[in-house]
C-alpha positions as CSV (number, residue, x, y, z in Angstrom):
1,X,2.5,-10.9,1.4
2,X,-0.4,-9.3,2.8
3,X,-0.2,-11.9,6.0
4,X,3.2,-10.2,6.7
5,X,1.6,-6.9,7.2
6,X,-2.1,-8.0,8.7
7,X,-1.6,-10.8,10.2
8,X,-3.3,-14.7,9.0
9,X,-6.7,-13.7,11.3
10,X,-7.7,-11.0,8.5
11,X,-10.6,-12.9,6.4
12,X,-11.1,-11.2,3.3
13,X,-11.4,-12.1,-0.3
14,X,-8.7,-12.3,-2.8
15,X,-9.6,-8.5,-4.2
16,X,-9.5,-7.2,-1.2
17,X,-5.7,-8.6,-0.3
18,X,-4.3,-7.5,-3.7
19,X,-5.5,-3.9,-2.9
20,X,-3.8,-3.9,0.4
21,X,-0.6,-5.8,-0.9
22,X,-0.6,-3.0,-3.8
23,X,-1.6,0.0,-1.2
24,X,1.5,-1.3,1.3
25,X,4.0,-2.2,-2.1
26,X,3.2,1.5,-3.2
27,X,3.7,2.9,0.3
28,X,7.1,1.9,0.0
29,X,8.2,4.3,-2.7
30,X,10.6,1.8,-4.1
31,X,10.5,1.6,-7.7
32,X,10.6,-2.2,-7.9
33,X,8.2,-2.7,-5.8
34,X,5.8,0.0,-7.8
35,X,6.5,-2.8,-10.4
36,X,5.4,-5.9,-8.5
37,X,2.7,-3.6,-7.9
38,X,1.6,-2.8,-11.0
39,X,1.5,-6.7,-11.6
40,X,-0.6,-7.2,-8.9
41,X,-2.9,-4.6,-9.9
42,X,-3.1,-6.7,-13.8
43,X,-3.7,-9.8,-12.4
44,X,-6.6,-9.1,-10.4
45,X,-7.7,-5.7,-9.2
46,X,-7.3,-4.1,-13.7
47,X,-7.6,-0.6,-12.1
48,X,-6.6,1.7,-15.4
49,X,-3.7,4.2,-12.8
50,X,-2.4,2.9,-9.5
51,X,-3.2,5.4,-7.3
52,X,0.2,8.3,-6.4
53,X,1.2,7.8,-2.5
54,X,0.3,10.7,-0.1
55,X,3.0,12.1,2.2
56,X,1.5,14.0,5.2
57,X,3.0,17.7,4.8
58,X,4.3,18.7,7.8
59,X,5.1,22.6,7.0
60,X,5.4,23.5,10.5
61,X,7.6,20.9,11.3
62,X,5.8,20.2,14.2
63,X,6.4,17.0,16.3
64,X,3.7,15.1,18.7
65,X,4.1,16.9,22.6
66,X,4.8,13.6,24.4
67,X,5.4,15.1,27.8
């Protein structure tokens, strides 16, 4: 999974690619993939509560000036 998102150059351990794989699966906001997370996060990372995603507030509604 993680090589769909990083690319196969990125060397890191096994730990490290479950955190990213769980970080991008809980990104998502999809409810089944919250639960492939959450298996992810049992099999090798044991954290004890997957962390809630943050959603930049935008309370301005302001939008980049691309002129």
């Amino acid at each position: 999974m993680v090589p769909a998102f990083w690319g196969k150059a990125l060397d890191i351990n096994i730990n490290a690619k479950a955190l990213l794989a769980v970080a991008e699966l809980l990104a998502s906001r999809d409810s089944r993939n919250k639960e492939v997370a959450e298996r992810i996060n049992e099999q090798y990372l044991h954290l004890k509560t997957l962390p809630e995603p943050r959603v930049w507030h935008n309370p301005a509604n302001l939008t980049p000036n691309l002129a």
